[in-house]
MARKOL-481595 format. One record per residue (C-alpha): residue in three letters; residue number from 0; x, y, z. Coordinates in Angstrom, 1 decimal. Each point is the difference from the previous one (the first is absolute). Example, Ala and Ser with C-alpha at 12.3 -4.5 7.8 and 13.67 -1.06 7.14 Angstrom:
(rec 'ala',0,(12.3,-4.5,7.8))
(rec 'ser',1,(1.4,3.4,-0.7))
This chain:
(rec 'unk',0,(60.4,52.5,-10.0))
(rec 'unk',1,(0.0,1.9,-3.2))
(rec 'unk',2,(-1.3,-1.7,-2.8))
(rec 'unk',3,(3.2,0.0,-2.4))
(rec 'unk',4,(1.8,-2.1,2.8))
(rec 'unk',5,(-3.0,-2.5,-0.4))
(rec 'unk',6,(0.3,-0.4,-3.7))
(rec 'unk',7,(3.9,0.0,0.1))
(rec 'unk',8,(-0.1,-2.5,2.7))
(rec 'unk',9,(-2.2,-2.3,-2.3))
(rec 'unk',10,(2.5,0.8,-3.0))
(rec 'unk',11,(2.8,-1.3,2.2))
(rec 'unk',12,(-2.3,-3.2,0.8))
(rec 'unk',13,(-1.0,-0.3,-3.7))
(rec 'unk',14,(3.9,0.0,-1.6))
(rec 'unk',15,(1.5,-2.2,2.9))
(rec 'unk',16,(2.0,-2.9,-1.8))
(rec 'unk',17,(-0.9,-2.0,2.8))
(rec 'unk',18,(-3.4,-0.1,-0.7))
(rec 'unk',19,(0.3,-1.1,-3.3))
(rec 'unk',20,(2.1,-3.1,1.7))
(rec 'unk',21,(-3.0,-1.0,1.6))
(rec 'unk',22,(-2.0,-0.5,-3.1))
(rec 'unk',23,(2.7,-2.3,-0.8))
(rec 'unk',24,(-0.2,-1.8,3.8))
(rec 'unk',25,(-1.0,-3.9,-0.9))
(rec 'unk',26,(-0.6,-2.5,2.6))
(rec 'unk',27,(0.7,-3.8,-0.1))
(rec 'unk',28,(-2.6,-1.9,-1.7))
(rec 'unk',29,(-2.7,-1.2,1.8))
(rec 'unk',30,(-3.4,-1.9,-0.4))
(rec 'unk',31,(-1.8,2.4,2.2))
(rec 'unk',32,(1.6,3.1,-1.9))
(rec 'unk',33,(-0.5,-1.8,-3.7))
(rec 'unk',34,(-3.9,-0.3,1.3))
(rec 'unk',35,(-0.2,3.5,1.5))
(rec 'unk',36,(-0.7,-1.6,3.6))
(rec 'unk',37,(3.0,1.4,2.0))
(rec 'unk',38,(-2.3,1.6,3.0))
(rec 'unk',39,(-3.4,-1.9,-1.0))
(rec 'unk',40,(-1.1,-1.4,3.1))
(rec 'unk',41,(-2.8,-2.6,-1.7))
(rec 'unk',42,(3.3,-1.0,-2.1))
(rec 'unk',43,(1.6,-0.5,3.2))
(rec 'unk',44,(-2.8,-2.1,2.0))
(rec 'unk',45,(-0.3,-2.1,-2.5))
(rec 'unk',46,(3.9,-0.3,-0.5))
(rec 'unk',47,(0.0,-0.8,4.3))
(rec 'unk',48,(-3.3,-2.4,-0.6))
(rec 'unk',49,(1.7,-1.9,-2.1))
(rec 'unk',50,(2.9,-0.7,1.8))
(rec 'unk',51,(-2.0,-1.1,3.1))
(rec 'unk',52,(-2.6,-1.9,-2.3))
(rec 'unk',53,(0.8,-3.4,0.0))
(rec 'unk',54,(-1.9,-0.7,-3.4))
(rec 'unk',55,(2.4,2.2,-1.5))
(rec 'unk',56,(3.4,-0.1,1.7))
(rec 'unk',57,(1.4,-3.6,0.6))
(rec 'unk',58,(2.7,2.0,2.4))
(rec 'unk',59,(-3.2,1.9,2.0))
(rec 'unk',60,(0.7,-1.4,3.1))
(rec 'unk',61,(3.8,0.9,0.4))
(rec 'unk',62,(-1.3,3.5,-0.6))
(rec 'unk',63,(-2.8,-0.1,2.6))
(rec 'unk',64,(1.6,-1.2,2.8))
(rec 'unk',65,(2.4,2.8,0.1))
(rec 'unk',66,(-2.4,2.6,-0.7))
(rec 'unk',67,(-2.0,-1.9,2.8))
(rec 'unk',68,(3.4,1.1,2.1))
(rec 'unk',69,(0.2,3.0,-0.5))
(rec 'unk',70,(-3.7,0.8,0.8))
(rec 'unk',71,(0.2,-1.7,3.1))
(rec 'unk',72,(3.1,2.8,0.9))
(rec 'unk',73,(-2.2,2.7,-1.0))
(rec 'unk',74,(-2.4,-1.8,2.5))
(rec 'unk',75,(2.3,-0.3,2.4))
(rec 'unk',76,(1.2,3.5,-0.2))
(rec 'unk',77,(-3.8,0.9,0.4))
(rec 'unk',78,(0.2,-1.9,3.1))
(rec 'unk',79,(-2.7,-1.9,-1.6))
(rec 'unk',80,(-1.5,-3.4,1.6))
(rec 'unk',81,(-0.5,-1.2,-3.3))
(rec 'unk',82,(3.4,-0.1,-0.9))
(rec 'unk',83,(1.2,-3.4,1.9))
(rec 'unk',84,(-3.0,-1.7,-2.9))
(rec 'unk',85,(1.6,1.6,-2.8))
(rec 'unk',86,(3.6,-1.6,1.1))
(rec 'unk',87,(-1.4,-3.1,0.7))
(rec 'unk',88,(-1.8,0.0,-3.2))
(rec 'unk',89,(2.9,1.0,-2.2))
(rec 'unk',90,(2.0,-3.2,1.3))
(rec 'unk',91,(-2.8,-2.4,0.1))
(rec 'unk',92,(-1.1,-2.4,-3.3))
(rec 'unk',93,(-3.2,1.7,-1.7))
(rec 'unk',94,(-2.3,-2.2,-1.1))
(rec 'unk',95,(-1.8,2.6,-2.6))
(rec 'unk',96,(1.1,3.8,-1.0))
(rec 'unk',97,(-3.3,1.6,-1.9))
(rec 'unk',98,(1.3,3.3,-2.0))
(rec 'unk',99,(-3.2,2.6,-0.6))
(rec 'unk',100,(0.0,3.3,-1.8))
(rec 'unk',101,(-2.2,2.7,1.3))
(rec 'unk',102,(-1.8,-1.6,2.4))
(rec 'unk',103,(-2.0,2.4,2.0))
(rec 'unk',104,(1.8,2.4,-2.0))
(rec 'unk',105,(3.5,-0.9,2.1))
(rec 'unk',106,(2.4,-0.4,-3.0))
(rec 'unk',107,(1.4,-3.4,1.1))
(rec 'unk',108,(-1.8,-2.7,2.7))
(rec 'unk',109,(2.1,-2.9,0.3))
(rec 'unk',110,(-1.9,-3.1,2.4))
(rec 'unk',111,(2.4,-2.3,1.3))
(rec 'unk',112,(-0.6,-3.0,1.6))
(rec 'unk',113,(2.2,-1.7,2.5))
(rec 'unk',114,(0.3,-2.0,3.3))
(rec 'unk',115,(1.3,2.6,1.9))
(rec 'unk',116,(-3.4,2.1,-1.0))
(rec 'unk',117,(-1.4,0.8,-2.7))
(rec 'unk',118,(0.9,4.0,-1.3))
(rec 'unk',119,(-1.4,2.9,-2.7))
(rec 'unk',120,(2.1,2.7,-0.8))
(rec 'unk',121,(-1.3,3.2,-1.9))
(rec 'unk',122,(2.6,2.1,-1.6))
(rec 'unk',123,(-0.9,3.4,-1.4))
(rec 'unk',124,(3.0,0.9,-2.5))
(rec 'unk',125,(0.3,4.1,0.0))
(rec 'unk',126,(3.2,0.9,-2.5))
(rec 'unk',127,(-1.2,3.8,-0.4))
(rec 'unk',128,(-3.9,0.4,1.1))
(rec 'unk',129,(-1.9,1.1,3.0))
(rec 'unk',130,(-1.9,-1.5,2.0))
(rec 'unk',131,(-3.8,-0.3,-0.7))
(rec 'unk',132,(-2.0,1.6,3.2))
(rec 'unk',133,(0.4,-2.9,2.9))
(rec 'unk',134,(1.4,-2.3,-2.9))
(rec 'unk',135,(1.7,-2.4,2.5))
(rec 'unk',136,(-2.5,0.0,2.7))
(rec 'unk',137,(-2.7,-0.9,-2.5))
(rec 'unk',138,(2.6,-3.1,-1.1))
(rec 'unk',139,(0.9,-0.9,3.8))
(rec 'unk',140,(-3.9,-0.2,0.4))
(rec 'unk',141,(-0.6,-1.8,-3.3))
(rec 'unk',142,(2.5,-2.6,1.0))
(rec 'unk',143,(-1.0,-0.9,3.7))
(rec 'unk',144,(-3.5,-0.2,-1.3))
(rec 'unk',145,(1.2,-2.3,-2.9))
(rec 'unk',146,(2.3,-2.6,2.0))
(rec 'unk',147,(-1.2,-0.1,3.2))
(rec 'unk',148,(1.1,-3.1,0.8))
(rec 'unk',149,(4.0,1.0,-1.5))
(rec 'unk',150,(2.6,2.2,1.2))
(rec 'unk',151,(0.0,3.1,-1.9))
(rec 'unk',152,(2.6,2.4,-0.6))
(rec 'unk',153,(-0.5,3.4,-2.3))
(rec 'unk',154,(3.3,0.8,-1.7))
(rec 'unk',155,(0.6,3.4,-1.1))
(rec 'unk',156,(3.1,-0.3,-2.6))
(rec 'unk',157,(1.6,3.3,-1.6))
(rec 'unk',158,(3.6,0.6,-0.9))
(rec 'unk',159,(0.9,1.8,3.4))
(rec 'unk',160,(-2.3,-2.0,2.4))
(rec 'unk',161,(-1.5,2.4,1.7))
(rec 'unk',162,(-3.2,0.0,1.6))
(rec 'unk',163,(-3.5,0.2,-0.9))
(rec 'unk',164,(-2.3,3.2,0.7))
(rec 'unk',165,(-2.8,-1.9,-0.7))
(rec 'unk',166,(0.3,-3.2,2.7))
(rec 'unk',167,(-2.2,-1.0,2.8))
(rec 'unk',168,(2.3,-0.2,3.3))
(rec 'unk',169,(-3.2,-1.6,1.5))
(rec 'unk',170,(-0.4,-2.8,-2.4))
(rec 'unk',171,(0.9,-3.4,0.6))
(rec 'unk',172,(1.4,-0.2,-3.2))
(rec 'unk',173,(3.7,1.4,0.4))
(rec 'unk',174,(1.9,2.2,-2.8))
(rec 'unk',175,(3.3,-1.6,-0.8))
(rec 'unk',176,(2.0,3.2,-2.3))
(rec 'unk',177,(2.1,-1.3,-2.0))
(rec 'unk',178,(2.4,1.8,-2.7))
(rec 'unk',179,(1.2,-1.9,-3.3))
(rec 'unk',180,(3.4,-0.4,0.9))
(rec 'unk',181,(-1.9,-2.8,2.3))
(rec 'unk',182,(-1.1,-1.5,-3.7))
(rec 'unk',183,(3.4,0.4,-1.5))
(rec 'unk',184,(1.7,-1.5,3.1))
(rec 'unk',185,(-2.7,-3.3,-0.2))
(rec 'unk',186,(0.9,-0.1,-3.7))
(rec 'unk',187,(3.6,0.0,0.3))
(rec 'unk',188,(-0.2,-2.6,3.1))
(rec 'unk',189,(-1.2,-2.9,-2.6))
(rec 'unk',190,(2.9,1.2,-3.1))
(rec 'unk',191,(2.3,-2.9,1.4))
(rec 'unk',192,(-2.5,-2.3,0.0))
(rec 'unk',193,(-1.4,-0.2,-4.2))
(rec 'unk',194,(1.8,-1.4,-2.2))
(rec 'unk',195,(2.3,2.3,-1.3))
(rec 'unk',196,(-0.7,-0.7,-4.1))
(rec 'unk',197,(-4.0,0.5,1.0))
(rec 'unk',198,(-2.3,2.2,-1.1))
(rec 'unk',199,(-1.2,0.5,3.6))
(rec 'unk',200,(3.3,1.5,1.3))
(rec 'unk',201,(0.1,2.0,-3.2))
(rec 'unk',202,(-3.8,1.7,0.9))
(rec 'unk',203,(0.9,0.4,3.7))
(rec 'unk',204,(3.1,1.7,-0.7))
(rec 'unk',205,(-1.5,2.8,-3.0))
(rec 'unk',206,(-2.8,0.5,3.1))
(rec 'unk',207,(2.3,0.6,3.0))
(rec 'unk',208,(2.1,2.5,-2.4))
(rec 'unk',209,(-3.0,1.5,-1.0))
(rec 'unk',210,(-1.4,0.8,3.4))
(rec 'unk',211,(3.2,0.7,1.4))
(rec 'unk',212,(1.0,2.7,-3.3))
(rec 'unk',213,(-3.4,1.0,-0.8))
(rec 'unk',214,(-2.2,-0.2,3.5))
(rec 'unk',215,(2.9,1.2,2.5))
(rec 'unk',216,(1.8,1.9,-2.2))
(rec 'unk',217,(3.3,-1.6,0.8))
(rec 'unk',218,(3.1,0.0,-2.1))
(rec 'unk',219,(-0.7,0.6,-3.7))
(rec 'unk',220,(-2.0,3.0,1.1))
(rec 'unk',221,(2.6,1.7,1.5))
(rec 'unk',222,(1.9,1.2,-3.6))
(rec 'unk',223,(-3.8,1.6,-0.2))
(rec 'unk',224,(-0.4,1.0,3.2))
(rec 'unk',225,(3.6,1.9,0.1))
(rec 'unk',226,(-1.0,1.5,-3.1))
(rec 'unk',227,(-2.6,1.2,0.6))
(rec 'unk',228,(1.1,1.8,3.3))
(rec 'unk',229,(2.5,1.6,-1.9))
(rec 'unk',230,(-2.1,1.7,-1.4))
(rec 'unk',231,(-2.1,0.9,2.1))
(rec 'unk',232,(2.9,1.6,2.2))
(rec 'unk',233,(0.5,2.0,-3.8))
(rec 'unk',234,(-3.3,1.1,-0.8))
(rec 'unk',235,(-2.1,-0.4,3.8))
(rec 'unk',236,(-1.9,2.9,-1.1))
(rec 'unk',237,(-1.0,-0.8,-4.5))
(rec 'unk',238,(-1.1,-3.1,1.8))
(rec 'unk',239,(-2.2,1.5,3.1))
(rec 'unk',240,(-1.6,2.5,-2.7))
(rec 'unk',241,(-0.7,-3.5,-2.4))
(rec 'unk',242,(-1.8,-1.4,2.7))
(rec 'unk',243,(-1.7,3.1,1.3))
(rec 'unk',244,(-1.2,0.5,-4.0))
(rec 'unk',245,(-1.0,-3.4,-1.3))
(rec 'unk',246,(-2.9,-0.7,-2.0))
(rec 'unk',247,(-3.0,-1.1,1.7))
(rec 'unk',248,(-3.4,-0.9,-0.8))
(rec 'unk',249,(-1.5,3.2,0.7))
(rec 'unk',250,(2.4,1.1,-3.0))
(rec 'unk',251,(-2.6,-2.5,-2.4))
(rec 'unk',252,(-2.9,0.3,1.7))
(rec 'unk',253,(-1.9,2.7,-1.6))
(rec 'unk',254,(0.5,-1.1,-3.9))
(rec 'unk',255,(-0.6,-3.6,1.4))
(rec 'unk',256,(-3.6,1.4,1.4))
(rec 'unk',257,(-0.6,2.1,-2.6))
(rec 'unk',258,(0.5,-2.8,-2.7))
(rec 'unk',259,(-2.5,-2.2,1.6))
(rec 'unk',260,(-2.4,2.7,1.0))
(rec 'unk',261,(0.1,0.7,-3.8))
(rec 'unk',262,(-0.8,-4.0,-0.6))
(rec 'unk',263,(-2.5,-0.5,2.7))
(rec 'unk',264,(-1.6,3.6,0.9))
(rec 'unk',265,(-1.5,0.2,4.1))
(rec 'unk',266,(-0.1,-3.9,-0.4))
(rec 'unk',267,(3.6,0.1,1.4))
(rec 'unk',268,(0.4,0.4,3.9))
(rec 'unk',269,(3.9,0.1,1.5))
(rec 'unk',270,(1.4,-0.1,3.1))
(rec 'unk',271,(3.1,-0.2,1.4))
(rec 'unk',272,(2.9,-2.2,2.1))
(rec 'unk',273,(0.8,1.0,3.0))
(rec 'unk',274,(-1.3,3.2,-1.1))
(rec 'unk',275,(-0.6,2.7,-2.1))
(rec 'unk',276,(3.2,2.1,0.5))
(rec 'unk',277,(2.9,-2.7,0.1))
(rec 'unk',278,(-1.7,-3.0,-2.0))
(rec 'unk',279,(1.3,-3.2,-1.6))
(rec 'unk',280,(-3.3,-1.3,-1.1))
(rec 'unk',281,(-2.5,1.4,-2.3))
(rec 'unk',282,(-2.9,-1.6,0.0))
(rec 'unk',283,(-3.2,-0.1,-2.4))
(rec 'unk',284,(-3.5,-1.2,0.0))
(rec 'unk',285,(-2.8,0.4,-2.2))
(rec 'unk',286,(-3.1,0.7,1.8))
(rec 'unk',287,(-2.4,-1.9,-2.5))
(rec 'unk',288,(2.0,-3.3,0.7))
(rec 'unk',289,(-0.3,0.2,3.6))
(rec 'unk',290,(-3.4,0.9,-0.2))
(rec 'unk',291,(-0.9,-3.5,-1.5))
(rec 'unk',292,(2.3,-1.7,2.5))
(rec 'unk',293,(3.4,0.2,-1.4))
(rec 'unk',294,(2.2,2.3,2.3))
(rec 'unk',295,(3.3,-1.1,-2.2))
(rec 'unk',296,(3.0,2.1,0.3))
(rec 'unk',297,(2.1,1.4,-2.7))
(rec 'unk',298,(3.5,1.1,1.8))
(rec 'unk',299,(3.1,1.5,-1.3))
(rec 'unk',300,(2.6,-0.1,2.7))
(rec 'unk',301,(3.1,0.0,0.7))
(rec 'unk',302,(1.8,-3.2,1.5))
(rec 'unk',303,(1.1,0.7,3.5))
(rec 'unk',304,(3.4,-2.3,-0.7))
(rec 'unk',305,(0.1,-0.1,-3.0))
(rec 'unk',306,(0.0,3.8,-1.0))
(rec 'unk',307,(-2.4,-0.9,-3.1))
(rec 'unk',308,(-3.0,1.5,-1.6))
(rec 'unk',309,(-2.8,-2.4,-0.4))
(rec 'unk',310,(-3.1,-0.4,-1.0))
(rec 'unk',311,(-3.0,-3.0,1.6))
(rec 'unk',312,(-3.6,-0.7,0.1))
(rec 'unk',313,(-0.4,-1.0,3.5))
(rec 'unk',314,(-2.7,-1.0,2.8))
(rec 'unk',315,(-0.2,1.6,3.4))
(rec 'unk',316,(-0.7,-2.7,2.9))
(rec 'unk',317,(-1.2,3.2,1.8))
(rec 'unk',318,(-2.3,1.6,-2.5))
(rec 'unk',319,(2.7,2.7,-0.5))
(rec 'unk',320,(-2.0,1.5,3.5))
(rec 'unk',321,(-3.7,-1.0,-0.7))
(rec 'unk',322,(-1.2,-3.6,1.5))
(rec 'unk',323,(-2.7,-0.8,-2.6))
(rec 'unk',324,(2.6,0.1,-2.6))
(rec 'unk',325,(2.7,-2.4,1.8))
(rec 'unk',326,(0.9,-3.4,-1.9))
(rec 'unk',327,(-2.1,-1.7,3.0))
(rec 'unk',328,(-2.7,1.6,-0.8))
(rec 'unk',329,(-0.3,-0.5,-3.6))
(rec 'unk',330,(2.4,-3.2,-0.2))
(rec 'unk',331,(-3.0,-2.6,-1.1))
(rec 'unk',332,(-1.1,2.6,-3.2))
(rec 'unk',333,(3.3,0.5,-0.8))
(rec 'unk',334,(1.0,-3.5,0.1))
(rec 'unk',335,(-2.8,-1.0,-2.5))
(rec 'unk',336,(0.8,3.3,-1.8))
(rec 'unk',337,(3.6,-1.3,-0.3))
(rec 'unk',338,(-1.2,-3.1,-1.0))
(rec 'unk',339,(-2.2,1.4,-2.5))
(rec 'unk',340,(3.0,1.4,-2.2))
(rec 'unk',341,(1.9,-2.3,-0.3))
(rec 'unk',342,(-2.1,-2.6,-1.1))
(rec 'unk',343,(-0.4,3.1,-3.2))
(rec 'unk',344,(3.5,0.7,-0.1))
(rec 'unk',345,(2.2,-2.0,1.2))
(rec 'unk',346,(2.1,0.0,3.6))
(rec 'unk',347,(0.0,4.0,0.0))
(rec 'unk',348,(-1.5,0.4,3.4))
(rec 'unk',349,(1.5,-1.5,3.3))
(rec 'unk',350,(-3.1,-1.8,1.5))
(rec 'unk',351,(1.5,0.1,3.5))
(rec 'unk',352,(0.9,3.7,-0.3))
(rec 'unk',353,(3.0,-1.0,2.1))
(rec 'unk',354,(1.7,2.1,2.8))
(rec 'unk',355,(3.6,1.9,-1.6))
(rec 'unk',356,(2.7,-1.7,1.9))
(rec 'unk',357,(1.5,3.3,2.5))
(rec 'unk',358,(-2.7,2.5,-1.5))
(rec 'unk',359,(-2.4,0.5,3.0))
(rec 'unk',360,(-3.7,-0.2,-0.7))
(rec 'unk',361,(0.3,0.1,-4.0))
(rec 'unk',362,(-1.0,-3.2,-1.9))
(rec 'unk',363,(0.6,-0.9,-3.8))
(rec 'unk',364,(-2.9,0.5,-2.7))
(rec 'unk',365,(2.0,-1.7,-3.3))
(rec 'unk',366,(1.7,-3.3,0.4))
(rec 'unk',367,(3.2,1.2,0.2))
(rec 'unk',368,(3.4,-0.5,2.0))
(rec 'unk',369,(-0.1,1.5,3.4))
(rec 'unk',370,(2.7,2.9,-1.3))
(rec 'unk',371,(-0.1,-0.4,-3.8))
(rec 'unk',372,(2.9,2.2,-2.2))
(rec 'unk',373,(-2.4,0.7,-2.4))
(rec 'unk',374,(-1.8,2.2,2.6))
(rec 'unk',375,(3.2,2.7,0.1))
(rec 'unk',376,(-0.2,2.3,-2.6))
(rec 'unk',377,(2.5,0.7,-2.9))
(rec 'unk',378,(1.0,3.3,0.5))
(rec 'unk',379,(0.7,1.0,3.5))
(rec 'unk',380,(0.9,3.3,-0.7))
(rec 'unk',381,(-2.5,2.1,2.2))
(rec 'unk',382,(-0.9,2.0,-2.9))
(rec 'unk',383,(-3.3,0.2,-2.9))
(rec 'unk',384,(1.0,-2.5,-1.5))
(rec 'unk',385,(0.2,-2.2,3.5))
(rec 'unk',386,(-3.5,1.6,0.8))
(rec 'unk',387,(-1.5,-0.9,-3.8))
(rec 'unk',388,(1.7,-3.5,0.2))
(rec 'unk',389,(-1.9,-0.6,3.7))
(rec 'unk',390,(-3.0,1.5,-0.9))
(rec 'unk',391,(-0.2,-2.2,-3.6))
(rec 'unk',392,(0.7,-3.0,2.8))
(rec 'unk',393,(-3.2,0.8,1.9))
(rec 'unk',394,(-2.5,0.2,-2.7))
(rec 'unk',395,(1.4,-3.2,-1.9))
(rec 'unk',396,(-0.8,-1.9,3.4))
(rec 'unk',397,(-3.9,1.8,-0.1))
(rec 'unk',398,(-0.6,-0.7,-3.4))
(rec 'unk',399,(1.2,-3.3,0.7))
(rec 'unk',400,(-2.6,-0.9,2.6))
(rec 'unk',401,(-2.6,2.6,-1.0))
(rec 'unk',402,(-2.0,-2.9,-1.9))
(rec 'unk',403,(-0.2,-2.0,2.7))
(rec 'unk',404,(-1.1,2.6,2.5))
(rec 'unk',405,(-2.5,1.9,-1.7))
(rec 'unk',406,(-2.1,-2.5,-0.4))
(rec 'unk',407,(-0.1,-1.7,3.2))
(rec 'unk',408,(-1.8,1.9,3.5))
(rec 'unk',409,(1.6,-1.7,3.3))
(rec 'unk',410,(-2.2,2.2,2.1))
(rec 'unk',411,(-3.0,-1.1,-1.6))
């Protein structure tokens, strides 16, 4: 199509009233929108953790027992033998209910003991990621292993319910799917029940709106929604051309690389994620730091969910491809390295170099948050000054740690 109807399209986009109404488009007030946690699944396992969690939720067990229900109906419609235990479970007394985050990596493990048989569930909350390469299977194997002696039941919960691509049919551990209208419906079960001036019913009802406005984008999106597809119907093709033309990192990537190769001359290696066409990771190592055992890597990225340029100093479990540089391999020098540091400075090193919650094979360097804001970067404009700002993020984290580096040899 000729070029003028492009640009006249995008005009048409560009003077539509309608989009200006959207700027003005404010949803109710909400805890998880005030904290910028809407679709933030750690937000959101911890939210679910705590409502099962007995040391944090006087009401836990009027929650449980119908989330208990409705994972023995996913059972059941799994034809699953497993899912007479989970009935019998959800009516019986229970003696203890243990709440753990992250165990084996499975965002939630909750043990409960009971004299119908004792039970472990392991619920992996997906709002808007993938799935990590045979990311239930590994969790189905983690928990037979773990509670052998306990019935085990993987629970795959989403906002639709649908089905893992990642699950084990041949495990013994069955995959319950459930979707959060499951969690809304357990929520809403117990209303009648709390006291109606407490602070309890108050919480339960702000987090059943939320998930139901926010998670499966009920009623108050639907003013958006129909909006939206308005315009859309309007302007199908400014839009198509917006998404066929938006900024990328490959639009920052040169004056990104050439600001550091300026900095750090052929000390600076990159590489790229997935790869070097269509990338959303940029990734740098020095060479002389990896030569005396420190294979850190300096990444500017951009957040699969939440669309944001970054910048971290990370680990690679895997060596970023070369075994002799994997955190197995040089976990005991690090450790003491770690150590070393802060005993000079102050906590600035994490001495466990922890996993990142839902980043595969990357561990943290700094003691930090698992996702800290600071890490996003001012301007996300995709432009020089985006590419300067990045860059300037970069070699403040070097100079930061060079002192400590340079003078210590972990291959020595």
């Amino acid at each position: 199509m000729p070029l003028k109807d492009d640009i006249e399209a995008l005009r048409r986009l560009r003077f539509d009233p309608r989009l200006a109404n959207l700027g003005s488009y404010v949803p109710p007030l909400s805890l998880f929108r005030l904290f910028g946690m809407v679709r933030d699944e750690l937000a959101h396992s911890r939210m679910l953790a705590s409502l099962l969690d007995p040391r944090r939720h006087r009401n836990h067990e009027l929650i449980l027992r119908p989330f208990l229900h409705e994972i023995g109906l996913a059972l059941d419609k799994a034809n699953s033998p497993d899912a007479a235990s989970v009935h019998r479970v959800s009516e019986a007394p229970m003696s203890r209910v243990a709440v753990r985050l992250e165990l084996f990596r499975i965002d939630i493990v909750v043990e409960i003991d009971s004299p119908d048989g004792d039970m472990v569930l392991g619920i992996e909350n997906k709002i808007d990621a993938d799935e990590q390469p045979r990311q239930i299977a590994r969790y189905q194997r983690a928990l037979s292993r773990g509670y052998p002696n306990r019935t085990a039941v993987m629970v795959f919960l989403c906002p639709d319910a649908r089905a893992p691509s990642t699950a084990s049919p041949s495990s013994k551990v069955p995959v319950a799917e459930i979707g959060y209208r499951s969690v809304v419906s357990a929520i809403k079960s117990v209303l009648d029940m709390v006291d109606l001036n407490s602070q309890d019913r108050l919480s339960l009802e702000e987090t059943a709106r939320h998930i139901e406005e926010d998670i499966l984008s009920s009623s108050d999106n639907t003013e958006l929604r129909s909006m939206v597809r308005e315009l859309w119907e309007d302007h199908g093709r400014a839009f198509r051309l917006v998404e066929r033309h938006k900024p990328c990192m490959a639009d920052i990537q040169q004056k990104y690389e050439e600001i550091l190769g300026e900095y750090f001359g052929n000390d600076a290696t990159f590489s790229y994620y997935p790869n070097s066409r269509e990338f959303r990771e940029i990734r740098m190592q020095l060479c002389s730091w990896k030569k005396k055992g420190f294979p850190f890597i300096l990444m500017f990225y951009l957040g699969p969910n939440s669309g944001l340029l970054g910048v971290r100093l990370l680990l690679s479990d895997n060596g970023h491809g070369d075994a002799q540089y994997s955190y197995s391999a040089l976990q005991p020098k690090l450790k003491e390295w770690a150590e070393r540091v802060n005993e000079s400075v102050g906590p600035m090193v994490d001495e466990t170099f922890a996993p990142i919650l839902r980043w595969t094979y990357w561990r943290r360097i700094l003691a930090e948050e698992n996702f800290p804001p600071t890490a996003a970067l001012n301007k996300q404009s995709f432009d020089e000054v985006c590419a300067q700002e990045a860059a300037e993020r970069v070699i403040t984290l070097v100079e930061s740690l060079r002192p400590y580096v340079e003078k210590v040899d972990l291959d020595s």
